[in-house]
C-alpha positions in Angstrom: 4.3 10.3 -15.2 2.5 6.8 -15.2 -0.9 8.2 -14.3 -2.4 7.4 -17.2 -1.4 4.4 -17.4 -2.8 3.5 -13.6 -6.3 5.9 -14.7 -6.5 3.4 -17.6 -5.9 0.3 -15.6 -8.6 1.5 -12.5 -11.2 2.4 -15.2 -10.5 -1.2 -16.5 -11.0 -3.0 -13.2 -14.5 -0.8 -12.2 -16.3 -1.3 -15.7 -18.0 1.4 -17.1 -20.9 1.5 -14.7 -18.1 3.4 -12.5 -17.2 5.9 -15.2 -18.8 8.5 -12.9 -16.1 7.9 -9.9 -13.2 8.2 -12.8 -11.6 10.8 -14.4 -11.8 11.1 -18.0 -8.8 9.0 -19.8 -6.2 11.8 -20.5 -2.9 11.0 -22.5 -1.6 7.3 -23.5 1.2 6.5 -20.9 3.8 7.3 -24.1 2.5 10.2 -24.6 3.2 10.9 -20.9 6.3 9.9 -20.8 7.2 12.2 -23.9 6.0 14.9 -22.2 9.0 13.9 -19.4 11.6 17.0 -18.9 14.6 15.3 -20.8 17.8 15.9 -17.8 20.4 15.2 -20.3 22.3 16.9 -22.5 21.2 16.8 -26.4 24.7 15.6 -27.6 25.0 12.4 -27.9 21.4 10.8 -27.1 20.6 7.9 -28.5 17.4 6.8 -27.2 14.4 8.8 -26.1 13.2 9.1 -22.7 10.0 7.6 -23.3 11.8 4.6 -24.6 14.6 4.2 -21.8 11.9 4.5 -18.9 9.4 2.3 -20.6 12.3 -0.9 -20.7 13.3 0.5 -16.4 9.3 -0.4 -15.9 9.5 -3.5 -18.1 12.6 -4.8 -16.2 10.6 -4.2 -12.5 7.9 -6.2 -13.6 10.0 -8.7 -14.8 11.6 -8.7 -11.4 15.0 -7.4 -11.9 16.8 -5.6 -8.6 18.8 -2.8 -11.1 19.5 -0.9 -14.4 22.5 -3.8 -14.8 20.1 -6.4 -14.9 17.7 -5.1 -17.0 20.1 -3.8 -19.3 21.6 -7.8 -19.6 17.7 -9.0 -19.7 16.5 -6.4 -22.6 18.1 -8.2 -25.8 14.5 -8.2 -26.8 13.4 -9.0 -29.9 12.5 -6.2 -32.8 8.9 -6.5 -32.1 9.6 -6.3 -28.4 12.0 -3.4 -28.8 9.9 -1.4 -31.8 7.2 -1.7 -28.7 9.3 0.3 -26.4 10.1 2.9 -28.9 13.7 2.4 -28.8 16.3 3.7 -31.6 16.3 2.1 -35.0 20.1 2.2 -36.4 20.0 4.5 -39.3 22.4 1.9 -41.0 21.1 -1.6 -39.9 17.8 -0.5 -39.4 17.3 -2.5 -37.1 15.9 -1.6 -33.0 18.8 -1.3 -30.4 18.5 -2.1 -26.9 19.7 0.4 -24.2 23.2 0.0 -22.9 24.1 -1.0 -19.2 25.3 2.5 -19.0 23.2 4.7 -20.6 20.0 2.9 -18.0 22.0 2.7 -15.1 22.6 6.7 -15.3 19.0 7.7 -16.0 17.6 6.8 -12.6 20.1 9.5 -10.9 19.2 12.0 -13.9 15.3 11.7 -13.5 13.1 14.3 -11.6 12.0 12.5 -8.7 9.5 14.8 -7.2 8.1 15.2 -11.0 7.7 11.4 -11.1 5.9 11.0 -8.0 3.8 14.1 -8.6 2.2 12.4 -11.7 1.7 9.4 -10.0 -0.3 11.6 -7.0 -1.8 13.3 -9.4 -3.1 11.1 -11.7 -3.7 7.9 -9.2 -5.3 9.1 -6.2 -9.1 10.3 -7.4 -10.0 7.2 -9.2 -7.8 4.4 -6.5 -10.2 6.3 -3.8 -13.5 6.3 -5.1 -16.3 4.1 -3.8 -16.4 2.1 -6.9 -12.9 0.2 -6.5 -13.5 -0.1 -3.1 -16.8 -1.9 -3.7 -15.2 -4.2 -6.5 -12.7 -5.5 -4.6 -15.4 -5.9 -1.7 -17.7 -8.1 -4.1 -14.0 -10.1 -5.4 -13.5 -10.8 -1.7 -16.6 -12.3 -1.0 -16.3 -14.7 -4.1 -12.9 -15.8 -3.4 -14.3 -16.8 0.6 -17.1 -18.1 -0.8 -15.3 -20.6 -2.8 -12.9 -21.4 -0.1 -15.4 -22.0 2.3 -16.8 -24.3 -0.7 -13.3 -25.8 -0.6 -13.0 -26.2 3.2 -17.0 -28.2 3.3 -15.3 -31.2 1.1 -12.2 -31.1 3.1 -11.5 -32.2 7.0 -11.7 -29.5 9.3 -8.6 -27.6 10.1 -6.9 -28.4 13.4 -7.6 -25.1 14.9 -11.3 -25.8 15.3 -10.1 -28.4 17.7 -9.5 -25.6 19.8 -12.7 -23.6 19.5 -14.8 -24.1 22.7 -18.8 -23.2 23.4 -20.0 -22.2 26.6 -23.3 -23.3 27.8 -24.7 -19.6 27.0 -23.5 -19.7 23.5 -20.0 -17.2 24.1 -17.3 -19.0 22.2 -13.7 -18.5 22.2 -11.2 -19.5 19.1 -8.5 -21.5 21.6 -7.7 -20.9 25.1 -6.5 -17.5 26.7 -8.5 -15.6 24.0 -11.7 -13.8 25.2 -14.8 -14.8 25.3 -17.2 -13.4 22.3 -21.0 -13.0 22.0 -21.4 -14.6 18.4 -23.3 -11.7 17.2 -20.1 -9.6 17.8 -18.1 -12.2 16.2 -17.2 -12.1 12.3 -14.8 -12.5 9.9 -11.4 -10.7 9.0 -12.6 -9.7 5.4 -15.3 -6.6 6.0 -14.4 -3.7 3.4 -15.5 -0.5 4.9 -17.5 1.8 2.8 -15.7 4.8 3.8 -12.3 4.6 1.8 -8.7 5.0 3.6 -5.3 5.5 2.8 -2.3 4.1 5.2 1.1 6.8 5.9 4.1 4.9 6.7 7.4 5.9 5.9 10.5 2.6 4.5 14.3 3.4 4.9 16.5 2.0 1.8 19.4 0.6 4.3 21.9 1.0 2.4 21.2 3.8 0.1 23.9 6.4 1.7 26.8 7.9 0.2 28.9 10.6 1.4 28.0 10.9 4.9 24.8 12.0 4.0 21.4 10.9 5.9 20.0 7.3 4.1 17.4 7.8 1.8 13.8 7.4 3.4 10.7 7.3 1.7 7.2 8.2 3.0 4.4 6.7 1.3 0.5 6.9 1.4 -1.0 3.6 0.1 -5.5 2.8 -0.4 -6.6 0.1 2.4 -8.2 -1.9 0.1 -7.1 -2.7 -3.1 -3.2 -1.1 -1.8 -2.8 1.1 -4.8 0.2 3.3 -4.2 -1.0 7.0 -4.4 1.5 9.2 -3.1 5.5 9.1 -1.7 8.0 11.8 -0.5 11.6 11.7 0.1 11.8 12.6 3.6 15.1 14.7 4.7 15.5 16.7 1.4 17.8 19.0 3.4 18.0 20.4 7.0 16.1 18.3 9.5 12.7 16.5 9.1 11.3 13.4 9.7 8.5 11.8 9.3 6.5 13.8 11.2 7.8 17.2 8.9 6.5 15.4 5.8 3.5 13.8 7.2 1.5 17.6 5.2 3.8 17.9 1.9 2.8 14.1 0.7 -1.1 14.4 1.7 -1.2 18.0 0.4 -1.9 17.1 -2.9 -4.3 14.1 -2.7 -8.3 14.4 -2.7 -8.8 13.4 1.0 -12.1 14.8 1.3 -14.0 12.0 3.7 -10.8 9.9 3.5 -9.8 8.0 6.8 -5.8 8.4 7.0 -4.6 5.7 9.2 -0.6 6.2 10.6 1.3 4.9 13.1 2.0 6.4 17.0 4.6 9.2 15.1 1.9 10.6 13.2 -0.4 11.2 16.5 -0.4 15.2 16.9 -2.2 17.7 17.1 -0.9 19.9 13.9 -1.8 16.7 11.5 -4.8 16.2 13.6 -5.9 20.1 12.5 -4.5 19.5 9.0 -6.6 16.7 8.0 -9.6 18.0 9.6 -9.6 21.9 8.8 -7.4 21.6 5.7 -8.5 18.7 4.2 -11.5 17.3 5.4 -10.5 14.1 6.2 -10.5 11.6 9.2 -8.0 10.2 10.9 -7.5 6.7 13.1 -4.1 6.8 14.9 -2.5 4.6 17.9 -2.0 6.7 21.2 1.6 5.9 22.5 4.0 7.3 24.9 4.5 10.3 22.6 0.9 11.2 24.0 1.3 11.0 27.5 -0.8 13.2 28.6 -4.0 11.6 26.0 -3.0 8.4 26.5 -3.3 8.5 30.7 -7.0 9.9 29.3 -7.8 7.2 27.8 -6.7 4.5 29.2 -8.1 6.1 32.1 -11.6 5.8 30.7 -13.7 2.4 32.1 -12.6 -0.7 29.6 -13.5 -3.4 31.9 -16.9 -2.5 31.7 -17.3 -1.7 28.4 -18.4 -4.6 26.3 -16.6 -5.6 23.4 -18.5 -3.9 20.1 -16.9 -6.0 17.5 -14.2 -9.2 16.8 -12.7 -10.8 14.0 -11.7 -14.7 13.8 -9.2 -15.8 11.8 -7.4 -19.4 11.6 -5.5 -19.1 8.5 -1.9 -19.2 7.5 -1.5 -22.1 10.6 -2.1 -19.5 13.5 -5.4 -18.6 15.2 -6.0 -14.9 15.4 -8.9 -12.8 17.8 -9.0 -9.3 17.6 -11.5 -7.4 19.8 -12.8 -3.7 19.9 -13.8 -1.3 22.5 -15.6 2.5 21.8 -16.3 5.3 24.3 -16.4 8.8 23.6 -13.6 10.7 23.9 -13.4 12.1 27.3 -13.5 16.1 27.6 -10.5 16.7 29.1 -8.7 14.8 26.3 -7.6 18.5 24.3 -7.1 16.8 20.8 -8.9 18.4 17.8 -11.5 16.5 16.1 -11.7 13.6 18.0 -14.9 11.9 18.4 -14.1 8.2 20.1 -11.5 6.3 21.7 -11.1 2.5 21.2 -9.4 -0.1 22.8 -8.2 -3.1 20.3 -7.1 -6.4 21.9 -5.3 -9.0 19.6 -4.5 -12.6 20.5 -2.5 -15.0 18.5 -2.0 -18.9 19.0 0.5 -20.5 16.9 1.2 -24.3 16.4 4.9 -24.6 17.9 6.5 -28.6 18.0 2.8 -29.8 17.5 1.7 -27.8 20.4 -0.3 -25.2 20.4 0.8 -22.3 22.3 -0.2 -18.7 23.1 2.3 -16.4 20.7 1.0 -12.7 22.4 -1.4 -10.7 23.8 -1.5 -6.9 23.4 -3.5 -4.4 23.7 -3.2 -0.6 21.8 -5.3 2.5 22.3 -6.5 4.4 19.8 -8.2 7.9 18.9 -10.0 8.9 15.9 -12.2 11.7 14.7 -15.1 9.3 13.2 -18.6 9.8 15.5 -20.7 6.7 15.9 -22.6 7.8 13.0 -19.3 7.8 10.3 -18.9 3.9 11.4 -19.7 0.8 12.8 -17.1 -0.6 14.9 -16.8 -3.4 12.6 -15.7 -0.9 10.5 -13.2 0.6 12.7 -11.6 -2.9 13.1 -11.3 -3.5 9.8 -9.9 0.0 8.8 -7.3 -0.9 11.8 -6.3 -3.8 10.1 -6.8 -2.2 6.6 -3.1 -0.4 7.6 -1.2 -3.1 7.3 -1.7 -3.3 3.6 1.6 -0.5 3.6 3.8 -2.8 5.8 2.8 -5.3 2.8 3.9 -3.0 0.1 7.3 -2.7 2.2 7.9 -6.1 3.0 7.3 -7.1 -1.3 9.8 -4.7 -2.4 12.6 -6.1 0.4 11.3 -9.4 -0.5 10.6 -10.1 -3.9 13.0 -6.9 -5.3 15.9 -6.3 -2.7 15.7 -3.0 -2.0 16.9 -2.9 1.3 20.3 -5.0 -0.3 20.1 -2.5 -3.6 23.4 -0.3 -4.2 22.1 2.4 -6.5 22.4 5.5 -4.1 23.0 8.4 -6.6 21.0 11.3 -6.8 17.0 11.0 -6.9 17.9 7.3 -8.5 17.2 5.3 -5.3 13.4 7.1 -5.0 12.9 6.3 -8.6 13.7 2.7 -9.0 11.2 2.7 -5.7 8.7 4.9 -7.5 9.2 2.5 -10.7 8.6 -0.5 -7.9 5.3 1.1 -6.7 4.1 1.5 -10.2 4.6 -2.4 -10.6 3.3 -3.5 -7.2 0.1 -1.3 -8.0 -0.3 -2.6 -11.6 -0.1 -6.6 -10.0 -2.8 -5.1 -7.0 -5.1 -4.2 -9.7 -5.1 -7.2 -12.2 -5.8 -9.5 -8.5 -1.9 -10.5 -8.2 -1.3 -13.0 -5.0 2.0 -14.6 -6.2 3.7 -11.7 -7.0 7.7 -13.8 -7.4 5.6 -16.1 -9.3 4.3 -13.1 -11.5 7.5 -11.8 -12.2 9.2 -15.0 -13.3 6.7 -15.5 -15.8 7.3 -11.6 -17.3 10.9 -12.7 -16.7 10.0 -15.7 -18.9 7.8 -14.1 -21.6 8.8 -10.3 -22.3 5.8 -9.8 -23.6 3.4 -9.9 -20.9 5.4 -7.4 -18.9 4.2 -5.3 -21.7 1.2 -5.8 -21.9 0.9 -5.8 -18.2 2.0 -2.2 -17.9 0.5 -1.2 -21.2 3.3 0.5 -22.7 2.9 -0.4 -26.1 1.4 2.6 -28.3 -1.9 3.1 -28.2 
C-alpha cells in the first residue's frame, strides 16, 4: 500500500550509486493508494480512499493516538487539504476535511492483510540490501566521530573512574566485570555486513472486545536502520501463537543470506528447517528451557576454557555496559538442523545508584546459530545479538510516544491498521535519521506541512 512511498524514500537515502540493490520506482504512493479495494459501499461516499488514508498517515506522523484526534487536528488549510486529495464541495468549491466519523470507521473497514502485504512487498528488497546497511554504517561512524570530538574538549565521564589496567595490559570497565584482552575489546557500534531482520511479536492490551483473544501482532523489523518490513496478526482463528505464524510472516520476504534473529519461542526445529531449506537464510536464536535437551548440550560444552572472542564497552546513557562472547562448534550430539556454532554471551551492567556505583546484573544466555566461522566474525555475532533489540525499540515508541497499549479502537482489522499506519511513520523517521521522535511529531503537529512532505503524499 505504502511501498512506494518507502522504495522512494530508501532509494533517496542510498544515492544513486545504489540503484543496483533497488527496485525500479513503481507507482506514486497516490497512485497506490487508488489502487486500494474501496470496503464501502458506493452510496453515500464522500471522499476517496486515497484521500481519507493519506490524512490517517498525516495524523500518525503528527503524533495523534486515533481517527478522533486527527479528525479534530485536520482543519487544514485548502492547500493542505487540495494536497491530500480530499472532496471539493460542488457548491462552495472549496476542500472539506474528513469527519470524525467517516475516519474513525475506515480503520475497521480496511484490508488489513492487503495493507501489510504491500508494505512486505514493496519494503523488504531495498530495506535489506547491502547498500542501506553500509550507509547507515558510514552515518554511524561520523556521528561517534564527532562525539568522541565532543568528549576530547570535555572532562572525562565518571565511569572512566572506574576503568582499571592490570599490569599485563587486560582491563576491565568497573569492578565485577571481566577481564578483556584489549585486542578483543571494541565498541557497541559495528554494523555487520551480512544484513538481519529481528521477529518479535507486541500485544495491543486492551484491544479485545467480545470475549475474543486480544489482538497481537508479529513483526519482522532490519537490524540496522529498523525499517519495518513485515507484520501478521497472530490468532486469526483457532489456536496459534507465535510460534504458528513465525512461517506465514517470513514467507513472503527475500531472506536469501538474511540472519533472522528471535527470541527463545522461536528456537525449533520446523523454523530452523524453514529458514534454511525454504529460504536460505540464517538464523541466531537464544537456547532456553524450551530446549532442554540442546541447551544441557551446550552448556555442557567447556566455557571456562574457552577464551572470550569478542566484547563491546559501553558507558553511555549513565550506566557502564560489558558484553562478552564465546564460540565452539556445535557439539554432534546436539540434533538441530543447520547449526554450525554455539555461543555463550555474558553481559554486565553498573549503574550509578545514590552517587554509588553499584553492580545492576550479571547474566549469561546461550545461543545457537547456523553461521560457520567463515559467515562471521564474532564481533559480528555480538553485534547482530544486540542488532535485535532494535524491535523491542519499535515496540516501546509506539507505547511511548503513540499509546497503543492505552488505545481503544478494537474493531475489526482497525487496531492492526492504525499499527501498520504506526510502522509506516516510525520507518519514514528511521530513514530521514530521526533520534527525537516526540520531538519530531510536535513539530508535524505544529507545521501540517512537513508531515506531508515527510510521507510524500503530495501528487507527484
Amino acid at each position: 500500500m505504502y511501498a512506494s512511498s518507502l522504495i522512494e524514500l530508501v532509494r533517496c537515502h542510498l544515492g544513486p550509486e545504489d540503484a543496483a540493490v533497488t527496485p525500479p520506482r513503481a507507482a506514486s504512493l497516490r497512485e497506490a493508494l487508488a489502487r486500494l479495494a474501496d470496503p464501502r459501499r458506493r452510496r453515500g461516499i464522500r471522499h476517496s480512499l486515497a484521500s481519507l488514508v493519506s490524512v490517517l498517515v498525516a495524523g500518525v506522523a503528527c503524533g495523534y493516538t486515533g481517527p478522533l484526534a486527527i479528525a479534530q487536528a485536520a482543519g487544514w488549510d485548502q492547500a493542505l487539504l487540495a494536497a491530500h486529495g480530499t472532496r471539493r464541495n460542488p457548491v462552495t468549491g472549496l476542500h472539506e476535511p474528513p469527519s470524525a466519523s467517516t475516519l474513525g470507521r475506515l480503520p475497521a473497514l480496511l484490508d488489513a492483510g492487503q495493507l501489510e502485504a504491500g508494505l512486505s512487498g514493496w519494503a523488504a528488497a531495498a530495506a535489506l540490501g547491502a547498500g542501506l546497511a553500509a550507509r547507515v554504517a558510514a552515518r554511524r561512524a561520523s556521528k561517534k566521530e564527532k562525539q568522541q570530538e565532543g568528549r576530547r574538549r570535555r572532562k572525562p565521564p565518571a565511569a572512566k573512574a572506574l576503568r582499571e589496567v592490570r599490569p599485563d595490559g587486560w582491563v576491565r570497565a568497573a569492578p565485577g566485570h571481566p577481564w578483556l584482552d584489549p585486542a578483543v575489546a571494541g565498541g557497541p557500534q559495528r554494523v555487520p555486513a551480512r544484513p538481519a531482520v529481528a521477529v518479535d511479536g507486541k500485544e495491543r492490551k486492551l484491544a479485545k472486545v467480545a470475549g475474543k483473544p486480544k489482538v497481537h501482532l508479529l513483526a519482522a523489523v532490519t537490524h540496522v536502520a529498523g525499517l519495518v518490513i513485515g507484520q501478521d496478526k497472530v490468532a486469526k482463528s483457532g489456536k496459534a501463537n507465535e510460534v504458528t505464524h513465525f512461517r506465514p510472516l517470513l514467507e513472503p520476504l527475500p531472506l536469501d543470506g538474511v540472519l533472522v534473529t528471535a527470541d527463545a519461542m522461536q528456537t525449533t526445529r520446523d523454523n530452523a528447517r524453514f529458514l534454511r531449506q525454504v529460504k536460505r537464510a540464517h538464523f541466531l536464536w537464544p537456547v532456553l528451557g524450551n530446549q532442554p535437551g540442546l541447551h544441557a548440550a551446550l552448556d555442557a560444552l567447556d566455557w571456562d576454557s574457552t577464551p572470550v572472542a569478542a566484547a563491546t564497552v559501553d558507558t553511555a546513557r549513565g550506566r557502564i555496559e560489558t558484553r562478552t562472547i564465546r564460540v565452539l562448534p556445535v557439539p554432534e550430539g546436539a540434533d538441530f538442523p543447520g547449526a554450525k556454532q554455539a555461543l555463550l554471551i555474558e553481559r554486565y551492567v553498573t549503574v550509578k545508584k545514590n552517587g554509588q556505583w553499584v553492580m545492576r546484573n550479571c547474566e549469561a544466555v546461550l545461543y545457537i546459530t547456523s553461521l560457520a566461522p567463515c559467515d562471521g566474525t564474532p564481533e559480528d555475532l555480538l553485534a547482530h545479538v544486540r542488532g535485535h533489540w532494535m524491535v523491542e525499540h519499535l515496540h516501546w515508541l509506539r507505547d511511548v510516544i503513540w499509546n497503543e497499549d492505552k488505545s481503544l479502537i478494537r474493531t475489526g482489522s482497525a487496531p492492526q491498521v492504525i499499527s501498520a499506519l504506526t510502522n509506516l511513520v516510525i520507518t519514514r523517521f528511521r530513514i530521514q535519521g530521526v533520534t527525537s521522535y516526540a520531538e519530531e511529531t510536535r513539530r508535524n503537529a505544529q507545521n501540517p506541512r512537513r508531515a506531508l512532505q515527510l510521507l510524500d503524499l503530495s501528487p507527484g
